[in-house]
Structures are given as structure tokens and as C-alpha cells.
C-alpha positions in Angstrom: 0.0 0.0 0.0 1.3 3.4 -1.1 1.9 6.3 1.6 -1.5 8.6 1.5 -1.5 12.0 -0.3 -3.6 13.8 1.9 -2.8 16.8 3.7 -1.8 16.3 6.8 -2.9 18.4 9.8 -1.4 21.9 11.3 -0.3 22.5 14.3 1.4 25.5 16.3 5.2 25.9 16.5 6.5 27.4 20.0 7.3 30.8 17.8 3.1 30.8 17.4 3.7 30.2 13.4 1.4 27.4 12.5 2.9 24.3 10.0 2.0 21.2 8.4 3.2 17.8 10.2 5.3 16.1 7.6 4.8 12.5 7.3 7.3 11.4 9.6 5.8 14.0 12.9 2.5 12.6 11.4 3.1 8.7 11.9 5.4 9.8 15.2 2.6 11.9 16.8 -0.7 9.7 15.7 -0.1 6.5 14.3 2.7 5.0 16.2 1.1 5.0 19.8 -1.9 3.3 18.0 0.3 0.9 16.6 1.1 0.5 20.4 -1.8 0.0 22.0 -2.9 -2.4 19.1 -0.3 -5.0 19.9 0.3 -4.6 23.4 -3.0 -5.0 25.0 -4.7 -8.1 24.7 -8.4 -7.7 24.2 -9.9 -4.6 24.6 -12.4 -2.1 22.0 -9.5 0.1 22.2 -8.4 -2.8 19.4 -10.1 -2.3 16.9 -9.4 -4.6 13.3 -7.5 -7.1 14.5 -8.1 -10.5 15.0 -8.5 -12.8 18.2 -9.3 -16.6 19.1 -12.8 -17.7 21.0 -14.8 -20.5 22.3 -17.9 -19.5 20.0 -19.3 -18.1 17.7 -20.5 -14.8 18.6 -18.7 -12.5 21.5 -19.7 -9.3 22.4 -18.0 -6.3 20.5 -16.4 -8.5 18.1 -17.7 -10.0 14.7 -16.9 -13.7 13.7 -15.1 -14.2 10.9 -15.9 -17.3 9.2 -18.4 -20.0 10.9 -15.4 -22.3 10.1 -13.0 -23.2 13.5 -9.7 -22.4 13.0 -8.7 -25.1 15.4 -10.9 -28.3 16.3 -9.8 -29.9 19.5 -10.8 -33.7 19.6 -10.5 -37.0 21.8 -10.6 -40.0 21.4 -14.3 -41.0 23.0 -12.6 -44.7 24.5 -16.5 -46.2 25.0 -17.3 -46.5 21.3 -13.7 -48.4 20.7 -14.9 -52.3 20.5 -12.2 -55.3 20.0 -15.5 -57.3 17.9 -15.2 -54.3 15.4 -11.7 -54.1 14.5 -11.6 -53.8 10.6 -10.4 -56.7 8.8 -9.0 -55.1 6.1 -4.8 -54.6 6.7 -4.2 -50.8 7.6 -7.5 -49.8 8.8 -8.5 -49.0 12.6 -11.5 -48.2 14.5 -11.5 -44.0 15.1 -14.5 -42.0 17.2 -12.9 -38.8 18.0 -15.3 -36.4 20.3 -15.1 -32.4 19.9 -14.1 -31.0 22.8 -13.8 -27.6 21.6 -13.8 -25.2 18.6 -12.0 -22.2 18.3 -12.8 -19.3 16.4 -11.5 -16.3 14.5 -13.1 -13.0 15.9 -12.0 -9.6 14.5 -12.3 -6.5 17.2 -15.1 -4.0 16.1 -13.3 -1.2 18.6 -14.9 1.8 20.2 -18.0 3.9 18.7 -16.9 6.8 17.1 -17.9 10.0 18.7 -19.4 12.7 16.8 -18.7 15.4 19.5 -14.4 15.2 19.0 -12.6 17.9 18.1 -10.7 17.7 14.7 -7.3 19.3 13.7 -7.6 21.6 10.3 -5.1 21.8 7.1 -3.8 23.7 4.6 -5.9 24.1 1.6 -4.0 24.0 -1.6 -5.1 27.7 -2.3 -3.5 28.7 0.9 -6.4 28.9 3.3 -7.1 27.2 6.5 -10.0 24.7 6.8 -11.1 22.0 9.7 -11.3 18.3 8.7 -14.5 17.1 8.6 -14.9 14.3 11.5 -15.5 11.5 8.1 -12.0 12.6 5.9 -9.9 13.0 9.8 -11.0 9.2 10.4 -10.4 8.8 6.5 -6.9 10.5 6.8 -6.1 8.3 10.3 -7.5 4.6 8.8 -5.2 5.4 5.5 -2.2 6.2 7.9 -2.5 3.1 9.7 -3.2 0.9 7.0 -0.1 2.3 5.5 2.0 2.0 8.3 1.6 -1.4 9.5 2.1 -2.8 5.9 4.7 -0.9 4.3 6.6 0.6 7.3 9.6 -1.0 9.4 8.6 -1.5 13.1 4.9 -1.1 12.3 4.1 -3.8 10.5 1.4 -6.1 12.7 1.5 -9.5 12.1 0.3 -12.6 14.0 1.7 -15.8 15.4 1.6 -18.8 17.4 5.1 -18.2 18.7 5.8 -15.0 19.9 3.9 -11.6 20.9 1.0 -10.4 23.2 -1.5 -13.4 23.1 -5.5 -12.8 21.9 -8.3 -14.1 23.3 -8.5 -18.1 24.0 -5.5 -20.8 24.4 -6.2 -23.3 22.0 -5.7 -26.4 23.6 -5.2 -29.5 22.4 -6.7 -32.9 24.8 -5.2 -36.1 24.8 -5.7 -39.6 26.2 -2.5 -39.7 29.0 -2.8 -43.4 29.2 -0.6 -46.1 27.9 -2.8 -48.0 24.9 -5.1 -50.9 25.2 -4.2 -53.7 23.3 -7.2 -55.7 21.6 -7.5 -58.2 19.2 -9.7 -60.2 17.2 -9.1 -63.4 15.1 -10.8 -63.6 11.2 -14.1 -65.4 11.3 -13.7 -69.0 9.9 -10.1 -68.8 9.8 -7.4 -70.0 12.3 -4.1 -68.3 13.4 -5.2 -65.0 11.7 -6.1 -61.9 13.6 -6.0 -58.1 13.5 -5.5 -56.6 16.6 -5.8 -52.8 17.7 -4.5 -50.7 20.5 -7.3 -48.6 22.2 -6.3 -45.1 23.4 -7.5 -44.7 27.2 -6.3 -42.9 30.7 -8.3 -39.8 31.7 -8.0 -36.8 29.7 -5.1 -34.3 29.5 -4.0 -31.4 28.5 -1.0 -32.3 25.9 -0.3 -28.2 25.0 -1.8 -24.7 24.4 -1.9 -22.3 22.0 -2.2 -18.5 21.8 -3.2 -16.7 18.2 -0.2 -13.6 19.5 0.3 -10.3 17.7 3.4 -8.7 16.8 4.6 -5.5 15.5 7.8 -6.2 13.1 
């Protein structure tokens, strides 16, 4: 994305001259401490556009982005495993997992915008002064931002499940902690031939979790 064209807003020297920000105060001033709160706070409206993990599919102040989990956390459901149904066939297995949990992608809608804030004012291109209207100052900011944390070094945001401030839900993935039941069943009609199995079972455990985590690179 290119770097907006707009003019950027005035503001008052300490000699009382008024000047434009240049690109650089601009991003310094109003877009970097955005950039800030975006990836250093965890969930908040003060978030809003980026993306965090939940247990359902609708939380409020967010909007779900596909009905689809991103993550699917399943066990082995050890009552349905029988040794008198062990496939017959070389290779194949008996397999009942049971959802435990889904996890979905939620992006943050962020705070109402007021329509009572007070909004800076630029430099016409004939020379005279004029006040943003509160639509092209949100305009101006959304551009900025977008611009910054695609294009510019140290404000890009991206996301991980390695590193960075961690959003919304662990995704956790449940396991069987027990050893294996061994079963086995001989082939109807014939003798010395059987296909045998090994069951998972033990009580259920939490093998690891994982945090969706946003950076700023």
C-alpha cells in the first residue's frame, strides 16, 4: 500500500507560526502509539481490526469471521472403541474422536466513534485554512495506519503462534494420558489369523496450548 496523499494536519510551532506535520511527525505523533496499543494489550475495544481466538461463535463487541474453526480440539471418545469391530482389512483402525472444543476467528469492532471530537484543520491547496471534517480526519487516520503497518519497518502487525501479546482463547489440544489398550480379534472362519488394535485410554489431559499472538515487526 502506497503512503496517503492527503494533507496532513497543522499544528502551532513554540514561535506561534502554524505548520504542516510532515509524514514522519505525522506517523510519530498519531499512528505509532496506535500501533502500540494495538499489539500490546490483549483484548480490549480500544483494538479495533485485529483479530482474536474464542470458544464461540459470537462475542460481544467482536464480529466472527468465518463460521469455520480455525482449530478443532478432539479425543478419542474410549467407549465407542470395541475389539468385535476391529476392521479386517490390513491398515485400517476403528476412530471415534469427540469435539471438545472449537475455536474461532473473531475480529475486534473497537470503540464507537464519537461525533462530538474535536478535529485538527489543514492547509488548503489555495493557501487557506479549513477543519477536517470528522469523516475525511477518520479517513486520513484509517489510511495512515493501514499504511504504516504494511509498508513501514517497526509497524508492521503481524500474527503468530510463537511470539507476541497473546489474543483471546489458548487453543488447547486434549489427549488420552494413558498407555494403549491392546485388543485383538481373530478372522471369522479362519485360524491363526487376527488383527488386533491398540485402544487409546487414561483420563483426559492437556497435551499443550496455543495462543493466536500479535506482533509488530
Amino acid at each position: 500500500m502506497s503512503q496517503p496523499t492527503d494533507p496532513l494536519p497543522l499544528y502551532r510551532r513554540s514561535d506561534g507560526q502554524v505548520q504542516s506535520f510532515t509524514p514522519t511527525d505525522f506517523l510519530d505523533t498519531f499512528i505509532r502509539p496506535a500501533i502500540t496499543t494495538l499489539v500490546l494489550e490483549a483484548n480490549s475495544t480500544s483494538q479495533g481490526g485485529t483479530f482474536r481466538i474464542h470458544t464461540a461463535t459470537s462475542l460481544s463487541g467482536h464480529t466472527l469471521v468465518s463460521s469455520t474453526p480455525v482449530f478443532i480440539d478432539t479425543i478419542a471418545d474410549v467407549s465407542s472403541f470395541i475389539a468385535s469391530n476391529i476392521p479386517q482389512t490390513a491398515g485400517a483402525v476403528q476412530d471415534f474422536p469427540s469435539t471438545v472444543n472449537n475455536y474461532y476467528l473473531m475480529r475486534v469492532d473497537g470503540a464507537s466513534t464519537s461525533s462530538t471530537i474535536r478535529v485538527p484543520a489543514f492547509r488548503r491547496t489555495d493557501g487557506n485554512i479549513q477543519a477536517y471534517s470528522l469523516t475525511s480526519w477518520n479517513a486520513l487516520l484509517e489510511g495512515y495506519i493501514r499504511y504504516a503497518t504494511s509498508n513501514s519497518s517497526g509497524d508492521k502487525i503481524t500474527y503468530s503462534i510463537s511470539s507476541g501479546t497473546a489474543k483471546g482463547s489458548g487453543m488447547v489440544d486434549t489427549i488420552l494420558n494413558g498407555s494403549g489398550n491392546y485388543q485383538q480379534r481373530s478372522r471369522s472362519l479362519v485360524s491363526d489369523d487376527y488383527f488386533s488394535q491398540e485402544f487409546p485410554n487414561g483420563v483426559s489431559s492437556t497435551a499443550s496450548t496455543t495462543f493466536l499472538r500479535i506482533n509488530r515487526s
